[in-house]
VEXZATOR-218572 format. One record per residue (C-alpha): residue in three letters; x, y, z. Coordinates in pm, whole numbers, padded with zeros to 5 digits, always signed. Each point is the difference from the previous one (the first is absolute). Layout:
REM residues N
ALAXYZ
...
END
This chain:
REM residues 518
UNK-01176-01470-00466
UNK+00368+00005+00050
UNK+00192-00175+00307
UNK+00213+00278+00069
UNK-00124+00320+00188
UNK+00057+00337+00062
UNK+00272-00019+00239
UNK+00020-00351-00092
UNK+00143-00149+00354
UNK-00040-00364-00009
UNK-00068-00244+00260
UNK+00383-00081+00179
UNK+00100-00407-00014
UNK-00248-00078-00269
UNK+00247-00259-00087
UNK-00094-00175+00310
UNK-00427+00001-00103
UNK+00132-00091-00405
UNK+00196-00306+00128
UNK-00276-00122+00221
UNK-00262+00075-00236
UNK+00186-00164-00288
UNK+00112-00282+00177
UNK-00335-00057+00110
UNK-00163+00060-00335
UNK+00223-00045-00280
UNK+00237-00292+00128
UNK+00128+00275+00145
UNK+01605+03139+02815
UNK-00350-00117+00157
UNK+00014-00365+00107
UNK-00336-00078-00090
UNK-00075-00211+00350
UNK-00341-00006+00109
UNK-00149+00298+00249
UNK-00264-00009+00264
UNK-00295+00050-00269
UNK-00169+00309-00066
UNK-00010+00225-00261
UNK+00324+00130-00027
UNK+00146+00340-00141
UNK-00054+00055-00369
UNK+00051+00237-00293
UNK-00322+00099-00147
UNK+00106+00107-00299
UNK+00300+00117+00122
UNK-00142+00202+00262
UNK+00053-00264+00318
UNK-00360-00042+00013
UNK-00098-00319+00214
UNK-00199-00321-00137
UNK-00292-00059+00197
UNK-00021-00302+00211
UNK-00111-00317-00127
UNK-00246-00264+00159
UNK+00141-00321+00128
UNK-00051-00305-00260
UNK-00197-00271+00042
UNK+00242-00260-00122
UNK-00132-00358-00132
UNK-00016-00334-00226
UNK+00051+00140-00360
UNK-00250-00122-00251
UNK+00094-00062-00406
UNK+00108+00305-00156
UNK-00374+00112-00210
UNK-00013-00005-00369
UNK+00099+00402+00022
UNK+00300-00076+00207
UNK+00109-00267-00280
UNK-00148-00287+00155
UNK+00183-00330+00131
UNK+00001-00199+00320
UNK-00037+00105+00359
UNK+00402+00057+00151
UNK-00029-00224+00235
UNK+00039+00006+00413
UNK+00320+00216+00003
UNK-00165+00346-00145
UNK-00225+00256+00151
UNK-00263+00228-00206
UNK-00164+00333+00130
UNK-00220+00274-00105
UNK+00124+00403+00095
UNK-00221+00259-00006
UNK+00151+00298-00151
UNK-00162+00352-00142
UNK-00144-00017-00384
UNK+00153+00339-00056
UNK+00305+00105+00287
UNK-00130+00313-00030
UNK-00284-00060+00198
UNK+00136-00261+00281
UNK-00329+00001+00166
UNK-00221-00037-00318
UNK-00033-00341-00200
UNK+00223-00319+00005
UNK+00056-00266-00162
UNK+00212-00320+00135
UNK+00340-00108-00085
UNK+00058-00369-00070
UNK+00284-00155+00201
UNK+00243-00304+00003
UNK+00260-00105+00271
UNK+00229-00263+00097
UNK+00178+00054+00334
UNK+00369-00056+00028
UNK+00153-00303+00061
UNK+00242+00049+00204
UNK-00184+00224+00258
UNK+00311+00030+00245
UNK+00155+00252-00257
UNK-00298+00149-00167
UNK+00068+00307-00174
UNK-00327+00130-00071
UNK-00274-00016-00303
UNK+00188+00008-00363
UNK-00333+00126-00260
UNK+00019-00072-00357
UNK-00168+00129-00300
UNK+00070-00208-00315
UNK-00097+00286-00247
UNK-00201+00026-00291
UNK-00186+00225+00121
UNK-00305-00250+00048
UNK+00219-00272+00127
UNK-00206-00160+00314
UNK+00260-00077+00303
UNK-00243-00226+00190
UNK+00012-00234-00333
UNK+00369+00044-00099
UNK+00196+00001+00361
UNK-00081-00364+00070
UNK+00099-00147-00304
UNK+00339+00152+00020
UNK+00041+00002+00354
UNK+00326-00260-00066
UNK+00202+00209-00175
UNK-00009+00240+00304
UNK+00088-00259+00249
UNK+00292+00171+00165
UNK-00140+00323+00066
UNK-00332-00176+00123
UNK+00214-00151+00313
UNK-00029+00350+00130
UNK-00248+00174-00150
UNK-00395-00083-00011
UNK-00065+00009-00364
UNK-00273+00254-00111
UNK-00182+00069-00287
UNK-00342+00167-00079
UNK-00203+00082-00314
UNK+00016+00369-00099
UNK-00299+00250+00045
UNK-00182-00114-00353
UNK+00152-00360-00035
UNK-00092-00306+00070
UNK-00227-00029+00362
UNK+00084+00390+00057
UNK-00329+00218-00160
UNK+00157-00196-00304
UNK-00073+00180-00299
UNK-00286-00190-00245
UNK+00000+00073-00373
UNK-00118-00242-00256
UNK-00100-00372+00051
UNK+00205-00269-00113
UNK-00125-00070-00341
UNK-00005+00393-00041
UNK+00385-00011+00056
UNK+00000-00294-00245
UNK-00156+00186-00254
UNK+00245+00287+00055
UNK+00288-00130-00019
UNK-00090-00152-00347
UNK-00074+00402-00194
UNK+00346+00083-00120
UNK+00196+00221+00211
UNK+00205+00137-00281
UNK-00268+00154-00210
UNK+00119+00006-00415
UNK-00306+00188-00127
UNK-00286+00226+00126
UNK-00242-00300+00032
UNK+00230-00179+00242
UNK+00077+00348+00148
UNK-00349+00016+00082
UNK+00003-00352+00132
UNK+00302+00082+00228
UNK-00124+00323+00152
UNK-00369-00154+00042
UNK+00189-00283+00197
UNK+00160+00205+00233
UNK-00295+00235+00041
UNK-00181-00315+00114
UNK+00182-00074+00261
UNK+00062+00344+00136
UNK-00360-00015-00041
UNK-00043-00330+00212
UNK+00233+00151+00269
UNK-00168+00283+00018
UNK-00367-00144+00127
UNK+00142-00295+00179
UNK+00285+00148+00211
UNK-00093+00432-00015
UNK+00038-00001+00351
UNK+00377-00139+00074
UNK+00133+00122-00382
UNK+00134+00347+00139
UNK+00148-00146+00286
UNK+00211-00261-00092
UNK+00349+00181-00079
UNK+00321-00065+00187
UNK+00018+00275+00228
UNK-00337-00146+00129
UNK+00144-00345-00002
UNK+00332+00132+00200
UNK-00243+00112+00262
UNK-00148-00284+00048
UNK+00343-00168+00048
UNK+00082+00202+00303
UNK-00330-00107+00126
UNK+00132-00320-00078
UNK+00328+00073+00197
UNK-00213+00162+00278
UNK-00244-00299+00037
UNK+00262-00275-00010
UNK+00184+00157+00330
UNK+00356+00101-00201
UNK+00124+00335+00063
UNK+00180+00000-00322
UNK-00109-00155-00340
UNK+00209-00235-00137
UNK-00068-00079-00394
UNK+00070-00210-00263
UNK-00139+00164-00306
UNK+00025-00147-00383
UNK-00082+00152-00370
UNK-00266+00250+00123
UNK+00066-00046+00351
UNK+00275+00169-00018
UNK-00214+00331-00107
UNK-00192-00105+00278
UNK+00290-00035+00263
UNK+00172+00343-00189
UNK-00356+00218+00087
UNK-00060-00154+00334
UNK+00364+00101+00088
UNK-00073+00393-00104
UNK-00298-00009+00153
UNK+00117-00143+00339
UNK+00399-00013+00043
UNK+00036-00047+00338
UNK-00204-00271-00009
UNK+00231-00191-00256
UNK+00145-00376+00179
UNK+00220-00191-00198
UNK-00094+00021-00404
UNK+00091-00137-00306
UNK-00111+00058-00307
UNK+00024-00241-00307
UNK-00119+00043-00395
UNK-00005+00372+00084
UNK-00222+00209-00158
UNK+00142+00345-00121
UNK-00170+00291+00150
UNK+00092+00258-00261
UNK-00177-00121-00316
UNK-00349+00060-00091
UNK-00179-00227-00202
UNK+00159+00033-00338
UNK+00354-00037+00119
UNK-00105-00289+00207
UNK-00146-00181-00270
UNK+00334+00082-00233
UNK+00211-00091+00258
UNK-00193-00339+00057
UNK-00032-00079-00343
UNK+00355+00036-00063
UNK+00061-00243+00317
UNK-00200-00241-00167
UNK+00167+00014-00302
UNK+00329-00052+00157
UNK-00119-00280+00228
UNK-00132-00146-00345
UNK+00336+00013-00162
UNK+00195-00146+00304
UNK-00289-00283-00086
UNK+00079-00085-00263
UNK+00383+00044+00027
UNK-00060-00228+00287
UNK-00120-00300-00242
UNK+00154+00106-00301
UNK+00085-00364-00183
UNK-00193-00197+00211
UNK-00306-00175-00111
UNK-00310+00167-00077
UNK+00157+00327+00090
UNK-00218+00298-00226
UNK+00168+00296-00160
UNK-00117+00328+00072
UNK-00141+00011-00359
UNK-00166-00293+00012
UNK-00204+00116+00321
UNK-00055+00342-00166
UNK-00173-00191-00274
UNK-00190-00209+00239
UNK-00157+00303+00159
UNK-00070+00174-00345
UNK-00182-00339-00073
UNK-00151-00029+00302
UNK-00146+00383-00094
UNK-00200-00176-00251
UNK-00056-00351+00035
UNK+00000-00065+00437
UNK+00024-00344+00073
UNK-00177-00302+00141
UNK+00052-00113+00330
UNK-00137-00302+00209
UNK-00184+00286+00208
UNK-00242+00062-00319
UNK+00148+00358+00034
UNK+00245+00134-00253
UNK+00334+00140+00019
UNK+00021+00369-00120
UNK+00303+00226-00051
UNK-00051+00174+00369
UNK-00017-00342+00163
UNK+00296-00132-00114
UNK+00163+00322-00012
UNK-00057+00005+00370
UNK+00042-00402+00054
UNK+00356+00054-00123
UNK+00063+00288+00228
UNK-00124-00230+00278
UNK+00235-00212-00050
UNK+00297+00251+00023
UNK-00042+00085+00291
UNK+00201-00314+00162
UNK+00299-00191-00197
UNK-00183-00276+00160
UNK-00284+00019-00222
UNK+00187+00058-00350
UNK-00010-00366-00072
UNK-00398+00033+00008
UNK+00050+00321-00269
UNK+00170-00233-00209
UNK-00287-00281+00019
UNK-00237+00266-00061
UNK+00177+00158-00256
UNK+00021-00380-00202
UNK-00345-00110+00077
UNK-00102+00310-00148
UNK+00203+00013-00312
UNK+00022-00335-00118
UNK-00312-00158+00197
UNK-00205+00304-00115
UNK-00210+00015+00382
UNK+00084+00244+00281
UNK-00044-00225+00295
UNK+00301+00127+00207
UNK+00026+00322-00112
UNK-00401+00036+00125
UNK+00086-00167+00330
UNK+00307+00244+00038
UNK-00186+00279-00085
UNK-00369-00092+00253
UNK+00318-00062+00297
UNK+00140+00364-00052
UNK-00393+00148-00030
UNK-00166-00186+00305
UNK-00166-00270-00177
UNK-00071-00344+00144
UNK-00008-00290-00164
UNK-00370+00030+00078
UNK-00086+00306-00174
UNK-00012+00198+00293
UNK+00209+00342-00007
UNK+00096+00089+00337
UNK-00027+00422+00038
UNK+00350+00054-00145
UNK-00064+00152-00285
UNK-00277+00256+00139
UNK+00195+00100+00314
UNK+00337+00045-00197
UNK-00181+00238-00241
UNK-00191+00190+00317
UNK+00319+00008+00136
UNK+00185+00194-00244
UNK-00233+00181-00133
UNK-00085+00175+00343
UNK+00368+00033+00027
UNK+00101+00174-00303
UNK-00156+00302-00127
UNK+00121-00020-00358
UNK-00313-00129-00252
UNK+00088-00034-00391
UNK-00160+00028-00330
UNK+00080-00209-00308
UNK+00180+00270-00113
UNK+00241-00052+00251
UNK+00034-00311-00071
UNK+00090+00037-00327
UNK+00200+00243+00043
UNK+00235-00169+00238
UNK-00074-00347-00239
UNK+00346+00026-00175
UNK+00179+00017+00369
UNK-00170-00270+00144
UNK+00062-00239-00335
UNK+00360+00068-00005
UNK+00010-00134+00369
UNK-00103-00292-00124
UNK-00136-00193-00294
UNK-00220-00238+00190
UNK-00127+00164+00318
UNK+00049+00416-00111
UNK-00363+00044-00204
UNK-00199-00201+00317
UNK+00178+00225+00238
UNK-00058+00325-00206
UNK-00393-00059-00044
UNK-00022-00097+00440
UNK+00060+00367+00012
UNK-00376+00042-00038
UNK-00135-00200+00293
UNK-00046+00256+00218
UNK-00162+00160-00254
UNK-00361+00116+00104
UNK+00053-00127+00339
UNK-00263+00080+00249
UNK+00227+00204+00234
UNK+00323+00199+00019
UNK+00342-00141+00066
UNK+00184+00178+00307
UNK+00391+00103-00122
UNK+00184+00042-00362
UNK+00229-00255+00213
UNK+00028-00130+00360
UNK+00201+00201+00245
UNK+00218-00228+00187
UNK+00256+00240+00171
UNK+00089-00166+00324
UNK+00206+00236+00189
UNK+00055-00127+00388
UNK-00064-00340-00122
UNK+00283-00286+00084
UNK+00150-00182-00284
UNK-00199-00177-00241
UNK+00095-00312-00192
UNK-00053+00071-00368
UNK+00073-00299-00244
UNK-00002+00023-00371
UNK+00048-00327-00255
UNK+00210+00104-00281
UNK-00215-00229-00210
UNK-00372+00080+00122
UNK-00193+00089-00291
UNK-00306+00117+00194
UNK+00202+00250+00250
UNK+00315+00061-00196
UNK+00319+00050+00266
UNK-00009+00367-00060
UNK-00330+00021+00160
UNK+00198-00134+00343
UNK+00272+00353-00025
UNK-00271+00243-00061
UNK-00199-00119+00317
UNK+00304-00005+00237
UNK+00081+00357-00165
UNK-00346+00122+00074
UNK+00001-00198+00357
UNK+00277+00278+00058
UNK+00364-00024+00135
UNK+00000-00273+00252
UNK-00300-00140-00015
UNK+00025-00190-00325
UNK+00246-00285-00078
UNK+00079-00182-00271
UNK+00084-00350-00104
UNK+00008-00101-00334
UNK-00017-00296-00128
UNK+00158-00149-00388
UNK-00312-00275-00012
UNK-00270-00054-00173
UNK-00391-00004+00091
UNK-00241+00230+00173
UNK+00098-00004+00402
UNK+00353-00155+00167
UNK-00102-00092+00294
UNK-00015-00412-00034
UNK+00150-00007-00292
UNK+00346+00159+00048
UNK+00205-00118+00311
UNK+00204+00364+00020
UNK-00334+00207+00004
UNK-00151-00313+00268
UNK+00293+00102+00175
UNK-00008+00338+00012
UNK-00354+00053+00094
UNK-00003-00286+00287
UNK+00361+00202+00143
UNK-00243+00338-00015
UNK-00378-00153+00141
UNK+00163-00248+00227
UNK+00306+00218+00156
UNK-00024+00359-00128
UNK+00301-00047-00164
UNK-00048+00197-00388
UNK+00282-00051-00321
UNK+00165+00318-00087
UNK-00146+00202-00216
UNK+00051-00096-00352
UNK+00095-00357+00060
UNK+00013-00271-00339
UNK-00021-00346+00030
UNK-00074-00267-00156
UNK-00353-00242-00058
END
């Protein structure tokens, strides 16, 4: 079963989760100020419909994220958890609901609050009740005047989260080869996915049509509505940003101060996506190993094309008792793109694997990026990312598609191009329809939106970044780009730290446009 995805939007700062995990494992116009409450005016899909009002939350002691969130440790004293009701299916506001998972920490310096900041960290599947906590640091500044806020997507984590296959099923899974060479593992590769659209099917039926991001959106003015701000300010990354672009159509006026970081682009469907990503990898693979070019250990890009063609017949041992295969370290090595802080772990992956012959890093790169704990347990990323998209986009494909668009995908890249071109078929079958071709994030009436791009992000490549403030509209989006390297800026390069602080913090945006520097 391959890593990548139809639309395949991965989890923002999952530099920050590989560094822990390996260190721990391996080694190593509107101003946005709060209102009186309410509701508020909205946009309905662009028809200034109004969101319904939300029931107070019950605010208390947060308990350890569960296995489905991505387990881990309690917060501690200084963060708040709730539960919000909101409808199954917006459509019918009085019929079903299902409850929202929620995580706070108040600002610290009350005497100049701002208001609530909410984040979604992507994916989609990403849990924000996990992830917000154990990054909390690097958003230090803006949490002086904002409460920081976070909550787990209808169909992730504690919200209706969708349930697939068990643990050792996933196992299992992710050992068939992804990248079938003959009919017989053809067979094994379509029979894998058909399992767990299968497993998705009977476990979750019920939530599967209605987690897409138009429903999510909804949900996040209930958010807005239920938190007291009159405006919603955002901080959305990777998929977030296709989050923050569709909440904005849908409810404009409602827009606080945004930014938008590892954006998403809104006009491709899922072949262009994949192409586009693909080729981002690529490039953030060369800049790799340009980057350690002459130093020890450093592989060439033929040597880790062998590797993989290896790997497609003989996976490897690993202390686990699990093998390495092709798609795992395939997808280990694009974990460990997606931060130059985790290269040097590519490279100790890369030499345990070629000359020590076992795939111990590579694995542990590869179970970081798909949810995996150390444990064995899979938290619900990899079912509520596929549930997400799926129900999103409408387009389902046929091996003749794939192979058909094969010769594409393989001259985007050598190592990740033929994994990226067989994904196409994992929404293949699915139980239910996807909504839109692609989302519609036209934001007229909007204020200005932060958009940064990362000229070296190889899972949202910068263009991504101009084709969302084009389809924002005039006005509403802004751009920043930024000549670095890794998926995300914010953290990592002090101009884009900058620029977003100046923009949550003050309202004050960067021209349109604006270069700088990591």
């Amino acid at each position: 079963m391959s890593i990548q995805r139809p639309r395949p939007r991965a989890a923002a700062l999952a530099s920050a989760a590989l560094a822990i995990a390996l260190t721990a494992t391996a080694c190593g116009s509107d101003d946005g100020s709060p209102g009186n409450g309410g509701s508020g005016g909205g946009s309905g899909d662009g028809k200034n419909a109004t969101s319904a009002a939300s029931p107070a939350l019950q605010w208390q002691r947060c308990a350890a994220p569960t296995p489905a969130q991505g387990g881990g440790k309690a917060p501690g004293k200084a963060w708040e958890c709730a539960k919000l009701p909101v409808p199954l299916d917006h459509a019918r506001p009085d019929g079903e609901k299902i409850e929202l998972a929620l995580i706070r920490s108040r600002a610290t310096d009350t005497a100049h609050r701002i208001g609530s900041l909410v984040f979604n960290f992507g994916g989609p599947g990403a849990s924000g009740v996990q992830t917000l906590p154990s990054l909390a640091d690097t958003y230090d500044t803006l949490h002086r005047r904002y409460d920081l806020v976070s909550f787990d997507p209808r169909g992730v984590g504690e919200s209706a989260g969708v349930r697939c296959q068990s643990d050792k099923e996933l196992d299992a899974a992710y050992q068939v080869d992804g990248t079938p060479d003959d009919d017989a593992e053809l067979r094994a590769t379509l029979a894998t996915n058909k399992a767990f659209t299968d497993a998705c099917a009977k476990n979750s039926a019920k939530v599967l049509p209605q987690v897409d991001t138009a429903s999510a959106a909804r949900d996040m003015d209930r958010i807005r509505a239920a938190l007291g701000d009159a405006k919603l300010n955002y901080f959305g990354i990777s998929y977030g940003t296709e989050l923050g672009g569709v909440y904005a159509h849908l409810f404009p006026r409602n827009v606080g101060r945004t930014v938008l970081d590892a954006v998403v682009d809104p006009t491709q469907d899922p072949v262009q996506g994949n192409i586009a990503q693909t080729k981002g990898f690529q490039l953030a693979l060369e800049d790799y190993l340009k980057d350690c070019r002459g130093t020890a250990g450093c592989p060439t890009l033929g040597q880790i094309t062998t590797l993989l063609r290896d790997l497609d017949e003989r996976p490897l041992p690993t202390s686990q008792g699990r093998r390495l295969t092709q798609d795992e370290a395939t997808g280990g090595i694009a974990a460990a793109l997606y931060s130059k802080d985790t290269w040097k772990y590519l490279t100790a992956g890369l030499q345990e694997a070629m000359v020590k012959r076992t795939g111990n890093t590579l694995l542990l790169l590869f179970d970081a990026m798909s949810g995996r704990s150390p444990e064995g347990r899979y938290s619900n990323l990899t079912a509520a990312n596929r549930a997400i998209s799926c129900a999103d986009a409408e387009q389902r494909y046929t091996v003749d598609d794939v192979r058909r668009s094969m010769a594409e995908f393989k001259a985007a890249s050598p190592v990740f191009g033929e994994s990226a071109a067989w994904s196409l078929l994992t929404c293949t079958d699915w139980p239910v329809k996807g909504k839109w071709r692609t989302p519609d994030v036209r934001a007229a009436g909007a204020p200005p939106i932060l958009v940064v791009g990362n000229a070296g992000d190889p899972a949202t490549p910068v263009a991504g970044a101009r084709s969302m403030a084009e389809q924002l509209g005039k006005g509403v989006g802004v751009v920043l780009t930024v000549q670095g390297e890794g998926h995300g800026t914010y953290g990592v390069s002090s101009c884009a730290t900058r620029a977003v602080n100046a923009h949550l913090l003050d309202g004050r945006i960067p021209a349109d446009g604006t270069t700088c520097g990591p």
